[in-house]
C-alpha positions as CSV (number, residue, x, y, z in Angstrom):
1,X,65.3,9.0,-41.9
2,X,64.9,11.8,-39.6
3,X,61.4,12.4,-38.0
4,X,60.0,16.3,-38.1
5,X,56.6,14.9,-36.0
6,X,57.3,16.1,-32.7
7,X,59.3,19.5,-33.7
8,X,56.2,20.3,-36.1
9,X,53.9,19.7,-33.3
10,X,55.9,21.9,-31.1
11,X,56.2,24.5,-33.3
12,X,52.8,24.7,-33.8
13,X,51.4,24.4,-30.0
14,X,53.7,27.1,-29.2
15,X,52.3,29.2,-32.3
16,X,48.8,28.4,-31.3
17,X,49.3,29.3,-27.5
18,X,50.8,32.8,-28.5
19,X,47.6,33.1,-30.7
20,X,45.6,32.4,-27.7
21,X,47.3,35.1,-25.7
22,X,47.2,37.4,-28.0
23,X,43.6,37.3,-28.3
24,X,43.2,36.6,-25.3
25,X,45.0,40.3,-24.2
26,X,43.1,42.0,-27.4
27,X,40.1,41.1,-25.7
28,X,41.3,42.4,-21.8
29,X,41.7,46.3,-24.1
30,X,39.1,46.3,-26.8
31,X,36.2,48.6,-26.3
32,X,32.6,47.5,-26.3
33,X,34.4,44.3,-24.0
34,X,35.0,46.5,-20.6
35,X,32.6,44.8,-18.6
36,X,33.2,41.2,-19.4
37,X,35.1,39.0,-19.1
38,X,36.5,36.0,-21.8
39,X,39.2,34.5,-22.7
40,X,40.5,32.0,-25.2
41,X,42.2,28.3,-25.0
42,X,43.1,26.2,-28.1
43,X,42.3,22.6,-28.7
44,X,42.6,20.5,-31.6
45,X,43.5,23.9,-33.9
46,X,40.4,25.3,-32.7
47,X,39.8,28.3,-30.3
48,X,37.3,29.0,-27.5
49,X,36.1,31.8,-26.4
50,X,35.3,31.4,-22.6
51,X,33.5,33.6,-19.9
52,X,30.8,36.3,-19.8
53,X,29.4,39.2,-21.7
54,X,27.1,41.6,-20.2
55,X,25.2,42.2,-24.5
56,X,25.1,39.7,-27.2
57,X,26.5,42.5,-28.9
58,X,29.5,42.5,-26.6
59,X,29.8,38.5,-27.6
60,X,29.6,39.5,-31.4
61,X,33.0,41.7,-30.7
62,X,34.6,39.0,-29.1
63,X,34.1,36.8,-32.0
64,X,34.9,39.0,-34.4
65,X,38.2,40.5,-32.7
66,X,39.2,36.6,-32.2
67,X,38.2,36.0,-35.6
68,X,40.6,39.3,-37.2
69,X,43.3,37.8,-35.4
70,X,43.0,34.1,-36.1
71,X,42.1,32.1,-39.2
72,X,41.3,29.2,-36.9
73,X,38.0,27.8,-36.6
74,X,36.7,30.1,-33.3
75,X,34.1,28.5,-31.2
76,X,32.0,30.5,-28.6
77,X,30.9,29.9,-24.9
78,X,30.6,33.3,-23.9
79,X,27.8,33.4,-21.3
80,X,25.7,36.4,-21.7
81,X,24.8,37.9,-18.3
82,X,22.8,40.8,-18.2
């Protein structure tokens, strides 16, 4: 019998990382994000969102642009720094 494991798990860390970057560059051009500075990483199907925000509000886009993109469960530690 011939095993799918490891090509599944490929498949899907490489569809996960190109998630992450795309986020990841939506976040370097959306506005209301210009003066902070977050990023994303996966782990165990779930995104974070990493860095600072100068406005809660600012952390609220972030979320919610990661969120448009991704049906993944999205967890925040944006740092708010004001």
């Amino acid at each position: 019998m011939f095993n799918m494991s490891g090509i599944q798990e490929s498949f899907f860390g490489d569809r996960m990382a190109g998630v992450c970057q795309a986020i990841t560059s939506a976040l370097a051009f959306e506005s209301g994000l210009e003066k902070s500075s977050i990023s994303a990483s996966v782990e165990n199907d779930v995104i974070y969102l990493e860095g600072t925000a100068d406005s809660v509000e600012a952390i609220d886009i972030a979320i919610n642009l990661a969120s448009s993109i991704s049906n993944c469960r999205i967890l925040s530690h944006v740092e708010p720094c004001y």
